[in-house]
C-alpha positions as CSV (number, residue, x, y, z in Angstrom):
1,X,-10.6,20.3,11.5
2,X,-8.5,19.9,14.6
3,X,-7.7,16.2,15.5
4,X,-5.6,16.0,18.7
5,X,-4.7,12.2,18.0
6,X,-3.9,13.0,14.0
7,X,-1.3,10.6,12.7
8,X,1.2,11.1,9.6
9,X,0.9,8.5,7.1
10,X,2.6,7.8,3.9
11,X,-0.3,6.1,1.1
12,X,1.5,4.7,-1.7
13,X,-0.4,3.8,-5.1
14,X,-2.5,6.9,-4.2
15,X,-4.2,8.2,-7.7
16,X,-6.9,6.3,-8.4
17,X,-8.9,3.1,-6.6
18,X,-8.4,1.8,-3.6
19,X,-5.1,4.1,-3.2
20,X,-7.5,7.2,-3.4
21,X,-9.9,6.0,-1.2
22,X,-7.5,6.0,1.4
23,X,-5.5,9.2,1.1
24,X,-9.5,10.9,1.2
25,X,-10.7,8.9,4.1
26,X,-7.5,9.5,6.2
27,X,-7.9,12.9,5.0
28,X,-11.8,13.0,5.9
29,X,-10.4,11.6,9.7
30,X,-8.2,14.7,10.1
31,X,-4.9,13.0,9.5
32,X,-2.2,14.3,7.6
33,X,-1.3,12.1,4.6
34,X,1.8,12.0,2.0
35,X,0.7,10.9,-0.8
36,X,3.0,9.0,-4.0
37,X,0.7,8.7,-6.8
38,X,0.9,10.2,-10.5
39,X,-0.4,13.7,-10.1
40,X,-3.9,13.9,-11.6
41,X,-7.2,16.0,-11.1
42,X,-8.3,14.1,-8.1
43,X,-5.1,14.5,-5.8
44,X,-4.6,18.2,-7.2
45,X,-8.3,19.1,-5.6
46,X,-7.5,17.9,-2.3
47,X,-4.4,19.8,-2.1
48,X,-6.0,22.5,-2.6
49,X,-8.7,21.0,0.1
50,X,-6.5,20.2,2.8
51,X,-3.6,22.2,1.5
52,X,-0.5,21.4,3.9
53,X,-2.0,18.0,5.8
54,X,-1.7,16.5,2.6
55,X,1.8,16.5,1.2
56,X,2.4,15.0,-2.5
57,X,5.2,13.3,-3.7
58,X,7.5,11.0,-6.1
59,X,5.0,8.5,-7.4
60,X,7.5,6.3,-9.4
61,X,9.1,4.5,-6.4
62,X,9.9,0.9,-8.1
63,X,12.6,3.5,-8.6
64,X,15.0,3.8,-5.7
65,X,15.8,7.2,-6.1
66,X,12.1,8.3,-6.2
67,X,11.8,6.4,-2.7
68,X,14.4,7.7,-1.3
69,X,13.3,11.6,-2.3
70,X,9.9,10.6,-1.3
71,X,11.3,9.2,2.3
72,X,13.2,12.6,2.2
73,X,10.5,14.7,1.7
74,X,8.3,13.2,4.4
75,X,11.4,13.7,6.8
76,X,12.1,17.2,5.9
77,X,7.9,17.8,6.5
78,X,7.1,15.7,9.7
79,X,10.4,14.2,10.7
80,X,8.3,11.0,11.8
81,X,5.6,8.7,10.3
82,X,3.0,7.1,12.0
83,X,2.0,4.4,9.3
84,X,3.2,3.1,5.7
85,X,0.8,2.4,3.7
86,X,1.2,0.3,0.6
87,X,-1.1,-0.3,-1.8
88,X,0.4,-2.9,-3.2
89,X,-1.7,-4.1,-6.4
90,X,-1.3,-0.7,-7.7
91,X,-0.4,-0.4,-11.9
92,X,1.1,2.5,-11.4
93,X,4.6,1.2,-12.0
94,X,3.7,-0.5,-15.2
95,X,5.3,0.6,-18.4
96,X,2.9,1.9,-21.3
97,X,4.4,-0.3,-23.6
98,X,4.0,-4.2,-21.6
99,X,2.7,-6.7,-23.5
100,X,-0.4,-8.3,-21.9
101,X,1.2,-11.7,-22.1
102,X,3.9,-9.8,-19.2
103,X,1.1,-7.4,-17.9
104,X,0.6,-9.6,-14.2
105,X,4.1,-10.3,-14.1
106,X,5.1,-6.8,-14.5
107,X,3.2,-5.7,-11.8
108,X,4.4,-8.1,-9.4
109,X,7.8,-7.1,-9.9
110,X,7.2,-3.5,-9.8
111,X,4.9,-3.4,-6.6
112,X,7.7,-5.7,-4.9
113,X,10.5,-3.1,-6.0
114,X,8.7,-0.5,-4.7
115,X,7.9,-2.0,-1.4
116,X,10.9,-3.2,-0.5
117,X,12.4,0.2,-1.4
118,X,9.2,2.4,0.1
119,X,9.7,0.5,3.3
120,X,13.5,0.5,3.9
121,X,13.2,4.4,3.2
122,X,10.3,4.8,5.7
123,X,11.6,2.8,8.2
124,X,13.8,5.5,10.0
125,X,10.7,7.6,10.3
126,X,8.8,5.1,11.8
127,X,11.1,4.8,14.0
128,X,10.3,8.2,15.3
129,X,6.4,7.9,14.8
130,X,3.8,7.0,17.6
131,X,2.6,3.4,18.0
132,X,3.9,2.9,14.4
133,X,2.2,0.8,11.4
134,X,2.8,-1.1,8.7
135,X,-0.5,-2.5,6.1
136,X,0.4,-4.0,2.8
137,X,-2.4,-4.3,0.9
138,X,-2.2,-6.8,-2.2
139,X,-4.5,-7.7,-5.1
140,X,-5.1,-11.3,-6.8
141,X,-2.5,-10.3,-9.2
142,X,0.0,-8.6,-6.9
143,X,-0.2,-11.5,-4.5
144,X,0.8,-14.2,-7.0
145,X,4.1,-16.1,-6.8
146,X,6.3,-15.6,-9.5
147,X,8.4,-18.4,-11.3
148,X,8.1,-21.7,-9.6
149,X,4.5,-21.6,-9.0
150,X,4.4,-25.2,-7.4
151,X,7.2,-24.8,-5.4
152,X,6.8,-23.7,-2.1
153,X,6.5,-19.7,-1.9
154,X,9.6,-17.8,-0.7
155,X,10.8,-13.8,-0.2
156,X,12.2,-14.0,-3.5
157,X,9.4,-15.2,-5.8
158,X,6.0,-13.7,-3.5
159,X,5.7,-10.3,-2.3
160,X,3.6,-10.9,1.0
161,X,5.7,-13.7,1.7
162,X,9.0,-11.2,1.4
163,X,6.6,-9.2,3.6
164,X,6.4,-11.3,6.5
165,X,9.6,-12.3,6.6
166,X,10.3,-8.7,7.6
167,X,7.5,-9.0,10.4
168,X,10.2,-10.2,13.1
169,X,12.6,-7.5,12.1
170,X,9.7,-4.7,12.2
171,X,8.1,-6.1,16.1
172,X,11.8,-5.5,17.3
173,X,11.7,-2.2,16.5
174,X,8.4,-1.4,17.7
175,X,6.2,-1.4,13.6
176,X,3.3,-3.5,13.8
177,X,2.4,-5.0,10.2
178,X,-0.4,-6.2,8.7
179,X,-0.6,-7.9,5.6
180,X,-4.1,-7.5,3.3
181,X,-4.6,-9.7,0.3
182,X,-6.6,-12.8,-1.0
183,X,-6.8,-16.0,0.7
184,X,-3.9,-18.2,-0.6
185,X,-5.2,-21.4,-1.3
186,X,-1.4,-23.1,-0.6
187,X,-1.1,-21.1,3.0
188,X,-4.1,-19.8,4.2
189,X,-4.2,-17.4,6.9
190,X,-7.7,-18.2,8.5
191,X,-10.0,-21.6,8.1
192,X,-13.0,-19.1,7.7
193,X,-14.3,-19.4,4.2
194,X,-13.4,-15.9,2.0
195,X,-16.6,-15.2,-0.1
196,X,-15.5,-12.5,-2.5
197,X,-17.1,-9.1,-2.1
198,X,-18.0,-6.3,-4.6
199,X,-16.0,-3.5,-2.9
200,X,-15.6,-0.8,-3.7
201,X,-12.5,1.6,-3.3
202,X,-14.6,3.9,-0.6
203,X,-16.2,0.7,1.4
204,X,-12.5,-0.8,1.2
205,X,-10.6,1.6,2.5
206,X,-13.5,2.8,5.8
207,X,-13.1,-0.9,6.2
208,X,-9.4,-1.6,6.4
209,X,-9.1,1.7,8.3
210,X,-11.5,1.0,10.6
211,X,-9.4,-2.0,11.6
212,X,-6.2,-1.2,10.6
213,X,-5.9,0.0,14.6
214,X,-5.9,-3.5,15.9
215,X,-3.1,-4.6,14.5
216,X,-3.9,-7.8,12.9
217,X,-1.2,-9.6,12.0
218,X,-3.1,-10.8,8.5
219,X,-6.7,-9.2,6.8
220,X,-8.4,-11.6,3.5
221,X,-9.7,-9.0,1.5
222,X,-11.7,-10.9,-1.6
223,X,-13.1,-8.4,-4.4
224,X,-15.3,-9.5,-6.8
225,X,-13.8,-6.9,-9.3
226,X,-10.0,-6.1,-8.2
227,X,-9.8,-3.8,-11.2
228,X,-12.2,-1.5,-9.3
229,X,-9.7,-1.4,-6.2
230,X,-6.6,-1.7,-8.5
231,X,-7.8,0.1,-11.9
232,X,-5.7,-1.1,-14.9
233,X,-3.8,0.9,-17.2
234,X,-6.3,2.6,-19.8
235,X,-7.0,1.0,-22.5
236,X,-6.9,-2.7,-21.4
C-alpha cells in the first residue's frame, strides 16, 4: 500500500490492548510505526506483514537507557517523527514480583518514568517531523494522583497533570498534544457528562485515531472494562 501522506509514529505500550490496536490500525492506514512493546506472537506477525514500515524496539523504557536506544533507533530509521504515542495505562513496566497492595501505584510510577523519558528522547525528532503530535493516553489507574490525594494535583504526584504542564513548552516548538484519559472529578476537562463505554482495544484506537488529527487539546475516554484496553499482568 502506497500512502503519499504516511506519517512516522512512535506507539509505546504496543503488545497487547489498546497499545496493539494502534500500532495495527496505523499499520492498516499505511503509516509506518515504531513500536516499544515486549516482543510476542502478535507484533512478530506484523513484522513479517509490514516488514520495514513497522520498526520494533526497546520496550522497557521506564528505563532511560531503553528510551534513549529506542529514540536512537527511530533516528537512525526515519530521522523524524510525526507523532508520539503513549499508551500510558500500559503494565508493561510492572515488575513480576509487585504486591497487589503496590500494583496501581507501581504503574503510575512506571508509566510516568517512561513518559517523561519517551518524550524528552522523541522530542528532537519531532522536531524534524510534519505537523508533529503528541496523544497521551491514560487509564483510571494511570491517571490517579499519587500521595496527597486531597491535595490539589501537581507535575510531581499526577502524570497528565506533568503532561500539560509541558503543553506550553511543546506549542512553542510547533507539537500539538492531546491528553486522553477519564474524566477527573477534581478538574474536569468538559461539563458534558462521561458515560463509560465498553471499548474495546480496536473501537478505541479507530476512534482516537480518527480524531487524533484535530488536535484536541483534551479527549475523556471512559471504559467500562480498562483491563481490556490496559490488560493486567497474567495471573491477576
Amino acid at each position: 500500500m502506497i500512502v503519499y501522506n504516511a506519517r512516522r509514529i512512535w506507539v509505546t505500550g504496543a503488545n497487547n490492548g489498546l497499545g496493539l490496536a494502534l500500532v495495527e490500525s496505523l499499520l492498516g492506514q499505511g503509516h509506518w510505526v515504531a513500536a516499544s512493546g515486549k516482543h510476542g506472537e502478535a507484533l512478530d506477525a506484523l513484522a513479517v506483514r509490514h516488514g520495514r514500515r513497522l520498526l520494533l524496539l526497546p520496550w522497557q523504557l521506564h528505563e532511560e537507557q531503553q528510551a534513549a536506544q529506542a529514540g536512537q533507533l527511530i533516528c537512525h530509521a526515519w530521522c523524524a517523527l510525526d507523532g508520539l504515542i503513549l499508551n500510558a495505562g500500559t503494565c508493561n513496566y510492572l515488575p513480576a514480583d509487585v504486591a497487589d497492595s503496590e500494583l496501581f501505584e507501581a504503574i503510575v510510577t512506571s508509566n510516568q518514568l517512561a513518559g517523561e523519558y519517551c518524550l524528552a528522547h522523541a522530542l528532537p525528532l519531532l522536531a524534524n517531523g510534519d505537523s508533529p503530535q503528541v496523544m497521551a493516553v491514560f487509564s483510571r489507574y494511570s491517571a490517579l494522583q499519587l500521595y496527597a490525594p486531597t491535595q490539589p494535583s501537581a507535575g510531581w504526584n499526577n502524570m497528565p497533570k506533568w503532561l500539560r504542564e509541558q503543553r506550553q513548552a511543546l506549542q512553542a516548538q510547533g507539537v500539538a498534544l492531546t491528553v486522553v484519559g477519564p474524566q477527573s472529578f477534581k478538574a474536569p476537562v468538559t461539563s458534558a457528562q462521561a458515560i463509560p463505554d465498553a471499548w474495546t482495544p480496536q473501537s478505541a484506537a479507530e476512534e482516537l485515531l480518527r480524531r487524533w488529527p484535530q488536535n484536541d487539546p483534551e479527549l475523556v475516554l471512559e471504559a467500562l472494562d480498562p483491563a481490556s484496553l490496559w490488560p493486567l499482568p497474567t495471573g491477576r
